[in-house]
matplotlib code that plots the C-alpha trace (Angstrom):
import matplotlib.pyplot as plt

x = [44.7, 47.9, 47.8, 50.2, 47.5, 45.0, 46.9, 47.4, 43.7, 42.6, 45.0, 44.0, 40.5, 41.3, 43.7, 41.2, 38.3, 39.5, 41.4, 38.0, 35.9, 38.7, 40.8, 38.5, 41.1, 41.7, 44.1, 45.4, 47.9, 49.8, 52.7, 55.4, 58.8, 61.5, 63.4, 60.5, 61.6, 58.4, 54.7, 53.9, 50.9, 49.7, 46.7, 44.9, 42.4, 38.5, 36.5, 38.9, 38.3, 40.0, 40.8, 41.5, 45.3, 45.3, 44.2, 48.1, 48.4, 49.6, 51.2, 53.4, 53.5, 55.8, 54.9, 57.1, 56.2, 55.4, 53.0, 50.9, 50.1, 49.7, 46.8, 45.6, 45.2, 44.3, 41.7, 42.4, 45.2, 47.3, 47.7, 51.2, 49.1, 46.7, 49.1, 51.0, 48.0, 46.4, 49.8, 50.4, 46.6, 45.6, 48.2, 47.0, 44.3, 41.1, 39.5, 38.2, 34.8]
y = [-68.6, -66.5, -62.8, -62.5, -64.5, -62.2, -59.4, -60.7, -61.9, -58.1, -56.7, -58.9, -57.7, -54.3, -54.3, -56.3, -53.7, -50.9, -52.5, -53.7, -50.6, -47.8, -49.8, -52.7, -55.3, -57.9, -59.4, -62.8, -63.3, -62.1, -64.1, -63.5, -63.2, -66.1, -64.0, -62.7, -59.1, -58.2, -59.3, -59.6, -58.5, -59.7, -57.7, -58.6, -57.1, -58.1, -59.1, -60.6, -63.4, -66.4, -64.6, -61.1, -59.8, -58.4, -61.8, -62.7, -58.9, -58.7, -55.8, -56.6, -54.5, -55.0, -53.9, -53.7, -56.5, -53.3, -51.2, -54.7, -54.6, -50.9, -51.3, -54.2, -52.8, -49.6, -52.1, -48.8, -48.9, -46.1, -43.1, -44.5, -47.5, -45.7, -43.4, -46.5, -48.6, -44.9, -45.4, -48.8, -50.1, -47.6, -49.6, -52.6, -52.8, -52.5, -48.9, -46.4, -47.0]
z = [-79.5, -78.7, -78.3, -81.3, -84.0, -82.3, -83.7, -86.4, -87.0, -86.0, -88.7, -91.1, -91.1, -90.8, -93.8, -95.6, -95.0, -95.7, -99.3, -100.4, -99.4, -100.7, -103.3, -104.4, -103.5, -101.0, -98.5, -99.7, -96.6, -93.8, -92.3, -90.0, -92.2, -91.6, -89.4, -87.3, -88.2, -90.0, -91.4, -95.0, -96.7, -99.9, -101.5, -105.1, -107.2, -106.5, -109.3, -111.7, -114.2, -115.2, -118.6, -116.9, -117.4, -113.5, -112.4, -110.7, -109.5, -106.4, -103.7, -101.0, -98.1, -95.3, -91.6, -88.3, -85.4, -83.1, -85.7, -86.1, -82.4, -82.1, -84.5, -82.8, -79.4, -81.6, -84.0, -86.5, -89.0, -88.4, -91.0, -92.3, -93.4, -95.2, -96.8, -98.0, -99.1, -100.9, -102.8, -103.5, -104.3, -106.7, -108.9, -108.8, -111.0, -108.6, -108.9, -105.7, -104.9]

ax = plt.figure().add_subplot(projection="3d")
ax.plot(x, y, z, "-o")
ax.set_aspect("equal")
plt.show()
């Protein structure tokens, strides 16, 4: 495995903890963008149904190349993260735990 999908692996997690333990959502993906300028995050709502009106929700959050691996050698997400997920997945249709 390549030191980039390690990062990217490490992130993953992370982003995916902390969205299900504060925001009761989850990561669906995280992909390198066409250009290679930035990573793509995808987060959903846990716990909907097949009938639920939140069920296609999604957030999109976009991070620099350089911030993904300076919370992969970090394995913390750093506070401009947080700030942005405490902003964006409030929205989304999961509730704080």
């Amino acid at each position: 495995m390549t030191k980039t999908k390690e990062d990217e692996g490490k992130v993953f997690e992370l982003l995916d903890g902390y969205a299900s333990r504060q925001h009761q959502c989850f990561v669906t993906e995280l992909f390198l963008n066409e250009n290679q300028t930035e990573y793509v995050v995808c987060f959903r709502p846990k716990g909907t149904t097949r009938d639920s009106p939140n069920r296609f929700s999604c957030v999109y959050l976009r991070i620099e190349p350089e911030q993904l691996r300076t919370m992969a050698r970090a394995n913390a997400l750093t506070p401009a993260i947080v700030k942005e997920l405490n902003s964006k997945l409030p929205n989304l249709g999961g509730q704080p735990v």
